[in-house]
VOBA-1610 file (N, C-alpha, C; in pm, whole numbers, padded with zeros to 5 digits, always signed):
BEGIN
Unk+00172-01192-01442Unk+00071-01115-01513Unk-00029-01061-01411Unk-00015-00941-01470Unk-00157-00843-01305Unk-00297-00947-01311Unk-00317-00886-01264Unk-00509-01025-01284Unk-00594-00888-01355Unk-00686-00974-01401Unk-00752-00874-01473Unk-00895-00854-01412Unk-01012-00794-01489Unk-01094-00762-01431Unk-01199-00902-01418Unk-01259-00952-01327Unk-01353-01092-01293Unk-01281-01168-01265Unk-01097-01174-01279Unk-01060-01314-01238Unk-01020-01363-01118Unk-01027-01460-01085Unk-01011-01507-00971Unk-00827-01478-00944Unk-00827-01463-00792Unk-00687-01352-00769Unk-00626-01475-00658Unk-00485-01537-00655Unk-00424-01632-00614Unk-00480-01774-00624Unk-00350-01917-00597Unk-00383-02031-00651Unk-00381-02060-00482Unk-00423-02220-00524Unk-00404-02283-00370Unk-00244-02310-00348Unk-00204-02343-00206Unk-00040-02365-00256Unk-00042-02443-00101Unk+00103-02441-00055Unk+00163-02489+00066Unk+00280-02386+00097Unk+00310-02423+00229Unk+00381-02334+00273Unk+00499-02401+00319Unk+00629-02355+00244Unk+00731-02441+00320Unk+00805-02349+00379Unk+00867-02449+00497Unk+00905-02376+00654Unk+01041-02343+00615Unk+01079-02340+00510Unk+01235-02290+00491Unk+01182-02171+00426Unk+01086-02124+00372Unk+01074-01978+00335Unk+01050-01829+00414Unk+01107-01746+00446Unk+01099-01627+00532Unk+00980-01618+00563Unk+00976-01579+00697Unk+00851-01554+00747Unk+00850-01390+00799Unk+00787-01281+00743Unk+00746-01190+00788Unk+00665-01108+00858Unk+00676-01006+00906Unk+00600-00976+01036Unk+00556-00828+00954Unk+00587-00745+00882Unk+00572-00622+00819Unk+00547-00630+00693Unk+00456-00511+00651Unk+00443-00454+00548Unk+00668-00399+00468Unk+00675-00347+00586Unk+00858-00273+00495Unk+00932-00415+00527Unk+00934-00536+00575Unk+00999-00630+00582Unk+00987-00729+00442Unk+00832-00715+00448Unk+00795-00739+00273Unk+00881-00696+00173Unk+00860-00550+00163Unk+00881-00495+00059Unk+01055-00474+00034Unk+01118-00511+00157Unk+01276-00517+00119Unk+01295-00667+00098Unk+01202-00773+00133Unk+01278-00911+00033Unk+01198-00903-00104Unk+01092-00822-00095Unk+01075-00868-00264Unk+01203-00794-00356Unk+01225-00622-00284Unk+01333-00584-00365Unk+01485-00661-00383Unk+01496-00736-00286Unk+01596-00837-00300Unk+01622-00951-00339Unk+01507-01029-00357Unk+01457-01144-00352Unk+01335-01193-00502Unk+01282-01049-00526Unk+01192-01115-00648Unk+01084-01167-00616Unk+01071-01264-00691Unk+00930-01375-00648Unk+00976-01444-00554Unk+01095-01503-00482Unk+01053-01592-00402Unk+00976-01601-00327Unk+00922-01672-00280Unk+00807-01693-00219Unk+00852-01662-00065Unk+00752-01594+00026Unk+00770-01581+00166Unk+00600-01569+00209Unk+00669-01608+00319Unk+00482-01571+00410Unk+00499-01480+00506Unk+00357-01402+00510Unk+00415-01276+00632Unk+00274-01285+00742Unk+00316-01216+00849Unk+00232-01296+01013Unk+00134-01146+00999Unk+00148-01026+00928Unk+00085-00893+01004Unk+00110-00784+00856Unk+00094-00705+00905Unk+00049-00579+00777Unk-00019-00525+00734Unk-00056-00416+00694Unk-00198-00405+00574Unk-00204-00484+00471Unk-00073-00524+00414Unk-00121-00578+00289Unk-00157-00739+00327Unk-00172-00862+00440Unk-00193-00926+00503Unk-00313-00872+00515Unk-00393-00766+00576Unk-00508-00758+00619Unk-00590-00708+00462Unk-00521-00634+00377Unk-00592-00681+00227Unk-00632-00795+00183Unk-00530-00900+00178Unk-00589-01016+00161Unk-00671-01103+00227Unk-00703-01062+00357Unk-00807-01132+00413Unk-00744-01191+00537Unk-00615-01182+00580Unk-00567-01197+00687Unk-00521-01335+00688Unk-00491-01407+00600Unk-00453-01540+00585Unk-00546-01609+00591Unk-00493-01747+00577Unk-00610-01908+00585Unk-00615-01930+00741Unk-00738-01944+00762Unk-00829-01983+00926Unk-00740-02125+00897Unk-00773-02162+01048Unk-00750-02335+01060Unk-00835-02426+00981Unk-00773-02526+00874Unk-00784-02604+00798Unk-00839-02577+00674Unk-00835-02472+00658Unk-00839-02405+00498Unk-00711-02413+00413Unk-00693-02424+00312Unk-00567-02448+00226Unk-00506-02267+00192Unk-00373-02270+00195Unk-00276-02155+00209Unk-00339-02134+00071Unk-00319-02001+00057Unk-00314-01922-00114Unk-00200-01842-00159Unk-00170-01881-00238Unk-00038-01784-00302Unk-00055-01671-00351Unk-00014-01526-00385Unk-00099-01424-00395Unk+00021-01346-00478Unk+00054-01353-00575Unk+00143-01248-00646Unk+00083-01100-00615Unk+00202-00993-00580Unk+00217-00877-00579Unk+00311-00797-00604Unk+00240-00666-00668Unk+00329-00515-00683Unk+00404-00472-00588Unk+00495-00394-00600Unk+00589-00349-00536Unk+00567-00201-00567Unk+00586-00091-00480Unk+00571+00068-00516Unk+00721+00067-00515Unk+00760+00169-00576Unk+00897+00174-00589Unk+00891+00399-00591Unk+00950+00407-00554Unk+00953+00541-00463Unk+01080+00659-00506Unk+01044+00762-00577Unk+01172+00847-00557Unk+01157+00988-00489Unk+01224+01056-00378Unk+01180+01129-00297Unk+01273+01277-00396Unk+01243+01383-00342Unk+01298+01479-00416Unk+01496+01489-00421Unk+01514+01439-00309Unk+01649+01437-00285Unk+01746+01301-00353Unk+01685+01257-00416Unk+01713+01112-00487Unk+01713+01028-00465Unk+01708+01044-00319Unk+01658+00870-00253Unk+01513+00773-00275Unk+01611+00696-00293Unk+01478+00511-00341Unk+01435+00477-00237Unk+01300+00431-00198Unk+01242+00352-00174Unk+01145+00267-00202Unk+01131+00133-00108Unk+00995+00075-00204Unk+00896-00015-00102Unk+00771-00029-00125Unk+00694-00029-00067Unk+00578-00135-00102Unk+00572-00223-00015Unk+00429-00310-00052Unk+00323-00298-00028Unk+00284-00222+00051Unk+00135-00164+00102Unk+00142-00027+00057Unk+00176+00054+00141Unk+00123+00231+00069Unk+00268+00278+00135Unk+00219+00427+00083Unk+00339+00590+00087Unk+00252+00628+00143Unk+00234+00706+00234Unk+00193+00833+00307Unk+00253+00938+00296Unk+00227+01056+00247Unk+00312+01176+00277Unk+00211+01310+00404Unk+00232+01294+00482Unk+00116+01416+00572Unk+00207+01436+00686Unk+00150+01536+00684Unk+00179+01613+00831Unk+00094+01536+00972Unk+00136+01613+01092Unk+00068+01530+01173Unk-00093+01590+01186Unk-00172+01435+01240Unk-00307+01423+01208Unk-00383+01512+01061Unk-00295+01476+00997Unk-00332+01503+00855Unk-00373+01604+00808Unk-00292+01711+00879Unk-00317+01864+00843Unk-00248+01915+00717Unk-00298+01999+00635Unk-00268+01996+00532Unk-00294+01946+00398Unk-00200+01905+00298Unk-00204+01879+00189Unk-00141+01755+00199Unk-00227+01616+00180Unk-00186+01498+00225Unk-00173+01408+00099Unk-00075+01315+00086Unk-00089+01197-00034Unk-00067+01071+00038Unk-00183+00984-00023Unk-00152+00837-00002Unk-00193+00789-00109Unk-00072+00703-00114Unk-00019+00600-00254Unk-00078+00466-00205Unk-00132+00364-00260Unk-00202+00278-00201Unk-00165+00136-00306Unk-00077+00036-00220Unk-00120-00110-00294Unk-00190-00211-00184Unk-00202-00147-00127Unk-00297-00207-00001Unk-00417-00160+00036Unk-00508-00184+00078Unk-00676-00110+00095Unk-00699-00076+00254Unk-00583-00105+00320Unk-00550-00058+00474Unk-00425+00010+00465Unk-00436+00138+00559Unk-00329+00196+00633Unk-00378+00205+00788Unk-00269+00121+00855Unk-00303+00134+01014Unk-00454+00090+01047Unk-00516+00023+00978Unk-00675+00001+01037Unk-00782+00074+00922Unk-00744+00175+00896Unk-00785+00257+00817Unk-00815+00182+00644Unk-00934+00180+00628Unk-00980+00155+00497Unk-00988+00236+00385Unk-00851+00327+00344Unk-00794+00426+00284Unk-00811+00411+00148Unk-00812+00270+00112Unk-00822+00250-00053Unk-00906+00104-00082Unk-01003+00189-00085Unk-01102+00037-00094Unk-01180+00026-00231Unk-01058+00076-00328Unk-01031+00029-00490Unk-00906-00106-00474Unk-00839-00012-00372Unk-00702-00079-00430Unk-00675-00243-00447Unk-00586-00276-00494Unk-00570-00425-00483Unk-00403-00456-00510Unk-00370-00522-00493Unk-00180-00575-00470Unk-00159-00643-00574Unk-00232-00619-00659Unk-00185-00708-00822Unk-00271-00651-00941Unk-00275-00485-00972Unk-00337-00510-01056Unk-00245-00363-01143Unk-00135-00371-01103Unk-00093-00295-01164Unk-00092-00157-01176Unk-00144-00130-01087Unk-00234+00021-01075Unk-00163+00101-00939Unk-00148+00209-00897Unk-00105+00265-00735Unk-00276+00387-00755Unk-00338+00272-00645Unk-00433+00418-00611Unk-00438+00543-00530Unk-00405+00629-00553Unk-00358+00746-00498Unk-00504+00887-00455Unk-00470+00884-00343Unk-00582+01006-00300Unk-00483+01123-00249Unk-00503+01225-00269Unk-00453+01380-00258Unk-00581+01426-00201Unk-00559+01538-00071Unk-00678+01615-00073Unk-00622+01707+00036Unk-00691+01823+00071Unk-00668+01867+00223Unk-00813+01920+00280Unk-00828+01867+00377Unk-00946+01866+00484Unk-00931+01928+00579Unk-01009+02088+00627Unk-00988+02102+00811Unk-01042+02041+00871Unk-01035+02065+00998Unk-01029+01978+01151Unk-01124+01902+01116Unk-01266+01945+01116Unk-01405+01927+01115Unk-01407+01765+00989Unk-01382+01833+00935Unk-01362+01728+00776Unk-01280+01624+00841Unk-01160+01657+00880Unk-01089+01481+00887Unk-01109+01433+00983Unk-01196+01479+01095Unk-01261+01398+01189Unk-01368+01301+01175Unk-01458+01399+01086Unk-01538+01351+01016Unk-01505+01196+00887Unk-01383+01227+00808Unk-01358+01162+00737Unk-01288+00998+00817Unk-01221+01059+00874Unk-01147+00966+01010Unk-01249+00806+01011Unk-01409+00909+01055Unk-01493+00783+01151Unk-01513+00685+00999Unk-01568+00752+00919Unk-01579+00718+00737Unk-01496+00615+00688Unk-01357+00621+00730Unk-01249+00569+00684Unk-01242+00440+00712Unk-01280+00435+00838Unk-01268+00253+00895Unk-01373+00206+00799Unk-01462+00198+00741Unk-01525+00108+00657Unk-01502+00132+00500Unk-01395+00271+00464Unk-01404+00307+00315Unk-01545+00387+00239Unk-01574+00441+00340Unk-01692+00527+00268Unk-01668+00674+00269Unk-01512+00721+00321Unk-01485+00834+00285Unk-01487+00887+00148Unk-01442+00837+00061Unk-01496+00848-00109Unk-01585+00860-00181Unk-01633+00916-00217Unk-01546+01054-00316Unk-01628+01142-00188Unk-01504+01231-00197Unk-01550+01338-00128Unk-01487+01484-00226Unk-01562+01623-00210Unk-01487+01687-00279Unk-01348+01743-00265Unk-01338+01720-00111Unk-01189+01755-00095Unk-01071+01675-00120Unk-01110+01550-00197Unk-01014+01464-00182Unk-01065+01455-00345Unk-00891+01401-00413Unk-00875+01359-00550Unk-00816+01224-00582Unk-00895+01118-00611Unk-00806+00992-00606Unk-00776+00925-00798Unk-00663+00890-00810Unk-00639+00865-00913Unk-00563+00714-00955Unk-00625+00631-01011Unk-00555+00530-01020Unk-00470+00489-01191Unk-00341+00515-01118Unk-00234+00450-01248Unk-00116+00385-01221Unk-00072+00366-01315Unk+00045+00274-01288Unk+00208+00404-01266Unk+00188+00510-01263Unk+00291+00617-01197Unk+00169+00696-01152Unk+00286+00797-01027Unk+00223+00946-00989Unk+00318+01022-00985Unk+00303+01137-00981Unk+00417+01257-00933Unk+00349+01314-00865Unk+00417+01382-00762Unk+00276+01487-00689Unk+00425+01583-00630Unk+00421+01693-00619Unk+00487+01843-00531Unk+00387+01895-00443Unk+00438+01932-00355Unk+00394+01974-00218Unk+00471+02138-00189Unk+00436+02210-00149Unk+00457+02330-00157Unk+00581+02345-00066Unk+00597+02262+00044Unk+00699+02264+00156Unk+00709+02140+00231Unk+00843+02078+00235Unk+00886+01954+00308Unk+00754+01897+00398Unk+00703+01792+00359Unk+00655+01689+00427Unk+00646+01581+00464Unk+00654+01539+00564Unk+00686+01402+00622Unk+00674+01293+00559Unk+00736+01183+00481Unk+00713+01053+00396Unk+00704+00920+00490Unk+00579+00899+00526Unk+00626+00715+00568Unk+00636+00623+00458Unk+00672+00517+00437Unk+00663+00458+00327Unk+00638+00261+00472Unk+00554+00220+00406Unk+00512+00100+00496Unk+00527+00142+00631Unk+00474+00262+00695Unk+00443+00302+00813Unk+00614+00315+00908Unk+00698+00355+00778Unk+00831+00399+00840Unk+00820+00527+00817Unk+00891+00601+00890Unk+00950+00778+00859Unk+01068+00726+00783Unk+01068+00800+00634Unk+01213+00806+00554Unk+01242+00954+00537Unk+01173+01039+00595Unk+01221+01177+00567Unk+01091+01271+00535Unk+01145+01384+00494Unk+01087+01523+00419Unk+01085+01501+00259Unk+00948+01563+00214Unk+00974+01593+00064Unk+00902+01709+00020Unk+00920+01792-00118Unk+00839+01860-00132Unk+00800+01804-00314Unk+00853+01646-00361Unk+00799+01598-00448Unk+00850+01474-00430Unk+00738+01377-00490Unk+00737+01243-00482Unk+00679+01178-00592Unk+00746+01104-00642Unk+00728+00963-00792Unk+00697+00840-00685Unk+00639+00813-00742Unk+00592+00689-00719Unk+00552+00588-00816Unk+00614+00433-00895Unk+00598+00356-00993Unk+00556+00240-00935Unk+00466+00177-00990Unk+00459+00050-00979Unk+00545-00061-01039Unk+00563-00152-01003Unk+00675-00267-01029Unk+00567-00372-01046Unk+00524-00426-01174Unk+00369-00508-01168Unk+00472-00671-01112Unk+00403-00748-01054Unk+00407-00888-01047Unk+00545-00912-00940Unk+00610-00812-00870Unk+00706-00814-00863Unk+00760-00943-00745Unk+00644-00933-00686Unk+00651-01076-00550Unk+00549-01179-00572Unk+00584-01271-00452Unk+00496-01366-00450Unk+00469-01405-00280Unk+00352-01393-00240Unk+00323-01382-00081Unk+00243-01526-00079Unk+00277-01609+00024Unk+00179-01712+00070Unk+00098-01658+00183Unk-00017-01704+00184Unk-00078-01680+00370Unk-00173-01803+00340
//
């Protein structure tokens, strides 16, 4: 069940050493698509640095159920994703989308609504010149780029978005190709992460 609004978000737990240990955001998101809830722990990621970067020394592990983005590119290919979609050109020229179940991309404090269990993909669309995403850039490391007027952010549980001409898709900071439309669904509850 997504968490709702005031409640407290993961239990205390333990970590057993026979469960996968991950190093990625896309290493994530291909055992949950394979795997479900089982439980795994992961070392790095945005969605790792959403949650707070794990338990310090002698703090008790937390278990943290999460969404899964699940991805269809114009050409019919699936993918799926535990942190965010990116679709941009390079240094973000253009007409850019990021799909967000994580509140980091690369360092970047891109969605600082978002959260990994609530059922929701927060999504910002916008296009900015030079001046603007430089500007927005310095903004970004703390999440105070928002609201801006060039940018449109929308939070639901689908998106569709078209792009006028093939643009680059990372999906968990991989290149999967060109698109000039992209779905994007949420999969609520679909994992279960220790840190």
């Amino acid at each position: 069940m997504v968490i709702g609004k005031g409640s407290s978000y993961g239990f205390e737990s333990s970590i057993d050493p026979t469960w996968p240990t991950l190093r990625t955001d896309a290493q994530l998101a291909r055992h949950i698509a394979e795997k479900g809830s089982d439980p795994c722990t992961i070392t790095g990621g945005d969605l790792l640095a959403t949650l707070g970067g794990g338990a310090p020394a002698g703090v008790s592990h937390r278990a943290y159920p999460v969404d899964l983005l699940e991805i269809e590119l114009e050409d019919g290919s699936l993918h799926v994703a535990a942190a965010h979609v990116v679709v941009r050109r390079r240094l973000w020229a253009g007409v850019f989308l990021a799909a967000m179940n994580a509140a980091y991309v690369d360092g970047l404090y891109l969605g600082p609504r978002s959260h990994p269990n609530d059922g929701l993909v927060d999504t910002t669309v916008g296009q900015l010149g030079l001046q603007q995403r430089l500007m927005a850039k310095k903004r970004a490391i703390t999440g105070v780029h928002l609201p801006h007027p060039g940018l449109k952010m929308t939070r639901k549980p689908e998106v569709v978005h078209s792009f006028e001409r093939g643009t680059p898709v990372r999906v968990d900071g991989v290149l999967v190709g060109e698109t000039t439309r992209i779905k994007v669904v949420v999969r609520p509850d679909a994992g279960l992460v220790v840190v």
